[in-house]
ZAKOL-409477 format. One record per residue (C-alpha): residue number from 1; residue in three letters; x, y, z. Coordinates in steps of 0.5 Angstrom, whole numbers, padded with zeros to 4 digits, always signed. Each point is the difference from the previous one (the first is absolute). Example, Ala and Ser with C-alpha at 12.3 -4.5 7.8 and 13.67 -1.06 7.14 Angstrom:
// ZAKOL-409477
REC  num  residuo  px  py  pz
REC  1  ala  +0025  -0009  +0016
REC  2  ser  +0002  +0007  -0002
END
This chain:
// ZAKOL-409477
REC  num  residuo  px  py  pz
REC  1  unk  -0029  +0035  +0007
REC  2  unk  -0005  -0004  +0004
REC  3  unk  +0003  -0006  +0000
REC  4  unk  -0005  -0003  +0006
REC  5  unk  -0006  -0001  -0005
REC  6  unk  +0004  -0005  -0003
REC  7  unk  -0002  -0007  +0002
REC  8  unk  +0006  -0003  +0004
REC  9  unk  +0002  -0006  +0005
REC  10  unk  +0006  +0001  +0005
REC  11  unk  +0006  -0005  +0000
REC  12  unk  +0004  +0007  +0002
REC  13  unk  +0000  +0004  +0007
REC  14  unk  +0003  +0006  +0000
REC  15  unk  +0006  +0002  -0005
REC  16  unk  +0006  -0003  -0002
REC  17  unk  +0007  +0003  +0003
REC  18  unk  +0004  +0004  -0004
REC  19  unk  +0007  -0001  +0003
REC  20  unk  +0007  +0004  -0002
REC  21  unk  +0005  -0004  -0003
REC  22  unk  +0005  +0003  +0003
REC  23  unk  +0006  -0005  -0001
REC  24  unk  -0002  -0001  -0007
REC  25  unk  +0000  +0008  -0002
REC  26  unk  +0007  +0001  +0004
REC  27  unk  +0002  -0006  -0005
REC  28  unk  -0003  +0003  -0006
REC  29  unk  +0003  +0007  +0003
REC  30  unk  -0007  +0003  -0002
REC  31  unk  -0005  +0001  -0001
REC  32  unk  -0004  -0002  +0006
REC  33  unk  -0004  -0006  -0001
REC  34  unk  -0007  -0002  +0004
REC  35  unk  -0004  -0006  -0001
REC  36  unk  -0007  -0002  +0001
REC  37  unk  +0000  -0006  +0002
REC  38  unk  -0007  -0003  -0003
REC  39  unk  +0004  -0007  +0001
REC  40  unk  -0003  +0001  +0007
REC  41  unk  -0008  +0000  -0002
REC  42  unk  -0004  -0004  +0004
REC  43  unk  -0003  -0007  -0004
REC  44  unk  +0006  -0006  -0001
REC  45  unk  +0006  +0003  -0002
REC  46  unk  -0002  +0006  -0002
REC  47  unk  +0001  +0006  -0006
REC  48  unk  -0003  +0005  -0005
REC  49  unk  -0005  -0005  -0002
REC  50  unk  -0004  +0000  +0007
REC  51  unk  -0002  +0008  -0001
REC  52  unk  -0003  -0003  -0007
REC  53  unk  -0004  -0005  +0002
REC  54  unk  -0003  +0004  +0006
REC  55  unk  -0004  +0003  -0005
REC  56  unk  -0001  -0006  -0005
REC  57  unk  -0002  -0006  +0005
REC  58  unk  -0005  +0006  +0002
REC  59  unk  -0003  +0000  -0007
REC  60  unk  +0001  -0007  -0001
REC  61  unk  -0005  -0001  +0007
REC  62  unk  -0005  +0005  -0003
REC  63  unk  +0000  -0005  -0006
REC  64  unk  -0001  -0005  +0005
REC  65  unk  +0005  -0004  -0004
REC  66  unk  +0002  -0007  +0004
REC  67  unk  +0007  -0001  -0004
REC  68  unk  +0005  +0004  -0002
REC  69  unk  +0004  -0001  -0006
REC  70  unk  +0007  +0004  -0001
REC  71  unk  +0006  -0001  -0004
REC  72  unk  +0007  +0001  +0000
REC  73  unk  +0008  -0002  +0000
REC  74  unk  +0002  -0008  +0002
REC  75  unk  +0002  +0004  +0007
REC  76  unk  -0004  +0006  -0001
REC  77  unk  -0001  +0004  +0007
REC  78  unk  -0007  +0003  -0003
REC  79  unk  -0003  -0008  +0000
REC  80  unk  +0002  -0002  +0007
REC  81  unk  -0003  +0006  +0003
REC  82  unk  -0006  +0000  -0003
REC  83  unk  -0001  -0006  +0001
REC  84  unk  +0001  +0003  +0008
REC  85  unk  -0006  +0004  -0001
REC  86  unk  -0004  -0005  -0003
REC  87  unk  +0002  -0005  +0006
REC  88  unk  -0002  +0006  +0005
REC  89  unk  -0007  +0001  -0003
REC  90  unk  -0002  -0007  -0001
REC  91  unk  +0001  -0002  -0007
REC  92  unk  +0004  -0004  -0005
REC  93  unk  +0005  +0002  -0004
REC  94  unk  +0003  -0002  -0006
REC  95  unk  +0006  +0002  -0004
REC  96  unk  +0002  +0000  -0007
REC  97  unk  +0008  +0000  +0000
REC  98  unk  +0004  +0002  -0007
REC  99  unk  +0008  -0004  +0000
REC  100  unk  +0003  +0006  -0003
REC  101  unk  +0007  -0004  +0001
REC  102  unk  -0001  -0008  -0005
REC  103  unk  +0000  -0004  +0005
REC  104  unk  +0001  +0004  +0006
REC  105  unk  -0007  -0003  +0004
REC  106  unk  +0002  -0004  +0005
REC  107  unk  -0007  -0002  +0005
REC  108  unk  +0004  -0001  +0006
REC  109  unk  +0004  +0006  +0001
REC  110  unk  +0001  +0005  +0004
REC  111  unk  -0001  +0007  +0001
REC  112  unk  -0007  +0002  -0003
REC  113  unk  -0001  -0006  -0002
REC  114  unk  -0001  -0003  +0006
REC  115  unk  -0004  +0005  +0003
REC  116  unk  -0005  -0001  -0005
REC  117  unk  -0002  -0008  +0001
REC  118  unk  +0001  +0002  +0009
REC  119  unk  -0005  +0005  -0001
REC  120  unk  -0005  -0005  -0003
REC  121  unk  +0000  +0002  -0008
REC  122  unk  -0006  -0003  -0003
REC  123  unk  +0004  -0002  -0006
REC  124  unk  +0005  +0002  -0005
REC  125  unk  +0000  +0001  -0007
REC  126  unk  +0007  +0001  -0003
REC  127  unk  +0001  +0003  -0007
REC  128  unk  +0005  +0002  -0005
REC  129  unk  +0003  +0006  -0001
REC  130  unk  -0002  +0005  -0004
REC  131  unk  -0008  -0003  +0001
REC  132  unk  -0006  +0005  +0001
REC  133  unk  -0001  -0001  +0007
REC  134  unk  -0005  +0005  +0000
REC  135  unk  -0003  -0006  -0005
REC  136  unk  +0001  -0006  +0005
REC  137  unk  -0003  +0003  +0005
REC  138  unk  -0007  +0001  -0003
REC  139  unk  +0000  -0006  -0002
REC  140  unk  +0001  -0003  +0007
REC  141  unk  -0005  +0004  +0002
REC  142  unk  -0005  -0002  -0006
REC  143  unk  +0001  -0007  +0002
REC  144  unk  +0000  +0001  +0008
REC  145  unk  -0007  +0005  -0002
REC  146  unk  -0002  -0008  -0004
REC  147  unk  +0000  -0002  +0007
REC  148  unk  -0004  +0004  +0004
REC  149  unk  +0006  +0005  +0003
REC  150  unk  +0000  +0007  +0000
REC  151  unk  +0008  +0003  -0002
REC  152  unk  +0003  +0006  +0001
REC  153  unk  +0006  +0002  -0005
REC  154  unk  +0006  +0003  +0002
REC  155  unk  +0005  +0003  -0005
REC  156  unk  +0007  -0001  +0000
REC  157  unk  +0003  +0004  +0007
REC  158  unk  -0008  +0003  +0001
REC  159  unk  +0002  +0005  -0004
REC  160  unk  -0006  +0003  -0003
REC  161  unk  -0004  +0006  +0003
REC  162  unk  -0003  -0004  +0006
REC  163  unk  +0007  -0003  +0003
REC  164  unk  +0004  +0007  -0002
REC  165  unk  -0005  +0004  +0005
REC  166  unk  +0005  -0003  +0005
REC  167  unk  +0007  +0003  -0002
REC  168  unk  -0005  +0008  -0002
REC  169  unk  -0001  -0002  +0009
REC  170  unk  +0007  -0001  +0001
REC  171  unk  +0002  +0006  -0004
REC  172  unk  -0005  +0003  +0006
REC  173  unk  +0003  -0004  +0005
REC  174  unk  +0007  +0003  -0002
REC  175  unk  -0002  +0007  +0001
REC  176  unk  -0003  +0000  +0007
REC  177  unk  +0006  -0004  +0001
REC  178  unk  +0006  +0004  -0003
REC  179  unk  -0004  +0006  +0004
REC  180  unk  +0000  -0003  +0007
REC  181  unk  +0008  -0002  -0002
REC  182  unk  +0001  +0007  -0002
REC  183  unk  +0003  -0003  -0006
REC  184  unk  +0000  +0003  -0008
REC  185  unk  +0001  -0006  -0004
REC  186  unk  +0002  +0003  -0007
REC  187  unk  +0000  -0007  -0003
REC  188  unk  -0003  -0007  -0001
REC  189  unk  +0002  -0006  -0002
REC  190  unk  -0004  -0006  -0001
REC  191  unk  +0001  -0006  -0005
REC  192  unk  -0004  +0000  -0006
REC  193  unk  -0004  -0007  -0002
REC  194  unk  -0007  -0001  -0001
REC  195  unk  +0000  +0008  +0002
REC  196  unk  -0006  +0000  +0004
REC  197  unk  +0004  +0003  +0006
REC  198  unk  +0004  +0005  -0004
REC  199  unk  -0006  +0003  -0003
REC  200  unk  -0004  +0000  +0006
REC  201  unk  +0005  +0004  +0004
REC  202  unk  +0000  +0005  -0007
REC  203  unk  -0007  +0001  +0000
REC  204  unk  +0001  +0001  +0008
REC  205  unk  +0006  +0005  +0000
REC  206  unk  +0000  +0003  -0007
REC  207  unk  +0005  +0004  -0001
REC  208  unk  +0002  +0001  +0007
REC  209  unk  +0005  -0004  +0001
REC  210  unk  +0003  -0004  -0006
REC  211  unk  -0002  -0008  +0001
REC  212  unk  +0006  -0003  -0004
REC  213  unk  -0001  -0007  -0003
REC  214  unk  +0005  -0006  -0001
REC  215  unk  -0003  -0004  -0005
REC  216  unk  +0002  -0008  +0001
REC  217  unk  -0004  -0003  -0006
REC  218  unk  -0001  +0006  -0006
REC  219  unk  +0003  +0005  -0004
REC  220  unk  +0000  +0007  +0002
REC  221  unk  -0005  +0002  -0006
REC  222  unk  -0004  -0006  +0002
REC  223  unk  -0001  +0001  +0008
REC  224  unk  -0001  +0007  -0001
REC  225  unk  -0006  -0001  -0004
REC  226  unk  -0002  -0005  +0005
REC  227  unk  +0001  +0005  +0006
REC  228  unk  -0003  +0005  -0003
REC  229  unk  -0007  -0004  -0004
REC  230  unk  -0001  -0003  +0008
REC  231  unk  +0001  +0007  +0004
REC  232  unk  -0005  +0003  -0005
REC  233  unk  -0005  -0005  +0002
REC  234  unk  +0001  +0001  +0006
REC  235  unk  +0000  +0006  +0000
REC  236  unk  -0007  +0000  -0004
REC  237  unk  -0004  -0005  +0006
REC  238  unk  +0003  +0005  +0005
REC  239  unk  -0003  +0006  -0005
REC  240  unk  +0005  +0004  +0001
REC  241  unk  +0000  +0007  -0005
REC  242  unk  +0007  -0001  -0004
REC  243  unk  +0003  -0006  -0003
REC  244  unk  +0006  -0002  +0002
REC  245  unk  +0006  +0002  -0006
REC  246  unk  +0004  -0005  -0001
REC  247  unk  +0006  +0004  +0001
REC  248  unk  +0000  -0001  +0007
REC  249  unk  +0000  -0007  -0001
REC  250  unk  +0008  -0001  +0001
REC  251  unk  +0002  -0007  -0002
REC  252  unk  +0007  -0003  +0000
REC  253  unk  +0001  -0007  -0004
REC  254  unk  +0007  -0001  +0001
REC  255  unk  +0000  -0006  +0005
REC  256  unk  -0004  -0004  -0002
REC  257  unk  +0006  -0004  -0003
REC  258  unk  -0002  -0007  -0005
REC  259  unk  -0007  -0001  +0003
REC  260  unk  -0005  +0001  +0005
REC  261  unk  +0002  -0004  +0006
REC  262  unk  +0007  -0001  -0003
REC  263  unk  +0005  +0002  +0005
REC  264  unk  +0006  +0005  -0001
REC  265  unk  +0006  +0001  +0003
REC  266  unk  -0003  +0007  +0002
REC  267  unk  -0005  -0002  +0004
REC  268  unk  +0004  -0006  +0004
REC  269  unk  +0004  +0007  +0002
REC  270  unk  -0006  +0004  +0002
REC  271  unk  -0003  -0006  +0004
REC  272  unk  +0006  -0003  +0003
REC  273  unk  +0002  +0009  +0001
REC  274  unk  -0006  +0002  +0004
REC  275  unk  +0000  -0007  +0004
REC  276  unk  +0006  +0001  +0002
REC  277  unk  +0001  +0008  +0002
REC  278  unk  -0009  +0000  +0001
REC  279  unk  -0002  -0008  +0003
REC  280  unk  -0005  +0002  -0006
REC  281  unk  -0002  -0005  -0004
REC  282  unk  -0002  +0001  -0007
REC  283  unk  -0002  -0005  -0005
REC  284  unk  +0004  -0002  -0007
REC  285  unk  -0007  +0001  -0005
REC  286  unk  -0002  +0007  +0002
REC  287  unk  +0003  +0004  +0006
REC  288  unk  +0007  -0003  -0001
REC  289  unk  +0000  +0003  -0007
REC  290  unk  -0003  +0007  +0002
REC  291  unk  +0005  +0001  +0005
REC  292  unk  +0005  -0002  -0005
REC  293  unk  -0003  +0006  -0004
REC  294  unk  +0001  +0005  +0005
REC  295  unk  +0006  -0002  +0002
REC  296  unk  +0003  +0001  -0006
REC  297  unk  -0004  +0007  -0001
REC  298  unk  +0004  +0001  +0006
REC  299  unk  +0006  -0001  -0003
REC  300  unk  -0002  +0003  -0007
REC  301  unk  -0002  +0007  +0004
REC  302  unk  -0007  +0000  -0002
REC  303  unk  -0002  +0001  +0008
REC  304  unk  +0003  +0007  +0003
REC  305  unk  +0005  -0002  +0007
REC  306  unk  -0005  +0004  +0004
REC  307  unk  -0006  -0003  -0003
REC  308  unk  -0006  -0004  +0003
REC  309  unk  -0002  -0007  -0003
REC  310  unk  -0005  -0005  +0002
REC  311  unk  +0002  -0007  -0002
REC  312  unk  -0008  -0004  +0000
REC  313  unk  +0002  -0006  +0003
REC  314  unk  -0005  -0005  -0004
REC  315  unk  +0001  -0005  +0004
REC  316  unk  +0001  -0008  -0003
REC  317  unk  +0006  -0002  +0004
REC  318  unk  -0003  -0008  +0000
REC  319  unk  +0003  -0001  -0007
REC  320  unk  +0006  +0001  +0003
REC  321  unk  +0002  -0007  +0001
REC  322  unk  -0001  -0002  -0006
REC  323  unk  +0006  +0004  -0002
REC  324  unk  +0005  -0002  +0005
REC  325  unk  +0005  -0003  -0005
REC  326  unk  +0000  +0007  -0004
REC  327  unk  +0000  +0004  +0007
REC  328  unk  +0005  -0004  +0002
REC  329  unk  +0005  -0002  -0005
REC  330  unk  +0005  +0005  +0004
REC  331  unk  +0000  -0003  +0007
REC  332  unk  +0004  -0007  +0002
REC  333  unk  -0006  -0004  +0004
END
């Protein structure tokens, strides 16, 4: 597939590595386990967002939008980086932020929080949980045309089928990858949220390789219908030839835990175990619960011993430090 007819800025040069876990697969005594470490992508801190907006901020320029408006968690890594991009070329940036914990919004706080008002957000609207974000936005962006602005609306996690080019580009990348590295990956694992980054790389490597979703917020049914509407849509602005069957959407709801966001004693265990054995760090909303997945797939022997896995790395790690007592509870200080 041609993706260079595309519209796209860069904020990303050349591939992001793929590492051996070596300590990690010898602890787990298999399967062996890579990483893409997407963490490392250029723009702020980094993470899966940066592929996703390469190719909306793209849009939004040849819309000639001077304001970005884009929604998510109180600590959501999707706003501190589009807000990132928005700084990069120019334009303000203004974020609708759901509290899905009462009470949980504290405008002085760490982590991403703190992120957005260094990088220069334009303002901040925070909503109840449950509330129809997608709604909000509108209306912001119906008061902000009032005055003369011209808004750019980007969903939750950028995943719609602009934003979604990005991870059918990574699925390219880790072909050529896998190819230099002589490398056959039987299987991928990613964490599953707004689902932009799971059906892209469907909708990039099809059957070829099974890409293996740990959802962090919905059921299984849920997701897999989410997964699988957005792959097809992508795959139908790509014109590809078939649809995508749903299948091959291969979705695991059983760490997600009280809640989106909410820790669990499997994911203190996945975080504190891959800085530990990997000095990788993972954060408590999305890599950490995947991670938490994989490691008990292992367990459970869902993955053969001599398999290939490749964990996506999505980045986040910011939000670690608003987690330090939870990560924390079992070290003296």
């Amino acid at each position: 597939m041609n993706l260079a007819k595309y519209k796209r800025r860069r904020y990303i040069y050349g591939d992001s590595p793929i590492e051996y876990l070596k300590n990690l697969s010898e602890k787990l005594g298999g399967p062996n386990i890579f990483i893409k470490r997407d963490d490392k992508l250029n723009l702020s801190v980094g993470g899966n967002k940066v592929r996703k907006l390469e190719f909306l901020m793209a849009d939004a320029l040849e819309q000639n939008a001077d304001t970005i408006i884009t929604c998510g968690a109180i600590q959501s890594n999707h706003c501190a980086l589009t807000l990132s991009a928005a700084v990069k070329e120019n334009l303000k940036c203004q974020l609708v932020l759901e509290e899905r914990v009462l009470n949980s919004y504290d405008p002085k706080a760490s982590g991403n929080n703190f992120l957005y008002h260094l990088l220069g957000v334009e303002d901040i609207i925070l909503v109840e949980k449950g509330s129809d974000r997608m709604a909000e936005m509108e209306k912001l962006a119906d008061n902000l045309k009032k005055k003369g602005r011209k808004p750019y609306i980007i969903p939750a996690g950028g995943s719609n089928p602009v934003g979604t080019l990005g991870y059918v580009a990574c699925g390219q990348e880790i072909l050529k990858q896998t190819f230099e590295m002589n490398l056959n990956i039987d299987k991928i694992v990613v964490a599953s949220g707004s689902g932009g980054t799971q059906s892209g790389l469907l909708a990039s490597l099809g059957a070829d390789i099974p890409i293996v979703g740990i959802a962090v917020s919905r059921d299984k049914d849920t997701q897999t219908n989410n997964v699988w509407t957005k792959a097809n849509e992508v795959a139908k602005k790509l014109k590809l030839d078939n649809e995508i069957e749903k299948e091959y959407v291969i979705v695991f709801d059983d760490y997600i835990g009280e809640g989106y966001s909410l820790p669990t004693d499997a994911m203190i265990e996945a975080v504190q175990m891959v800085a530990r054995e990997e000095a990788i760090l993972l954060d408590p909303v999305y890599t950490g619960k995947a991670m938490s997945g994989l490691i008990d797939l292992v367990r459970k022997g869902y993955f053969k011993k001599d398999e290939n896995i490749l964990f996506i790395h999505t980045g986040g790690s910011s939000a670690l430090f608003v987690y330090t007592d939870v990560l924390l509870k079992d070290v003296s200080i």
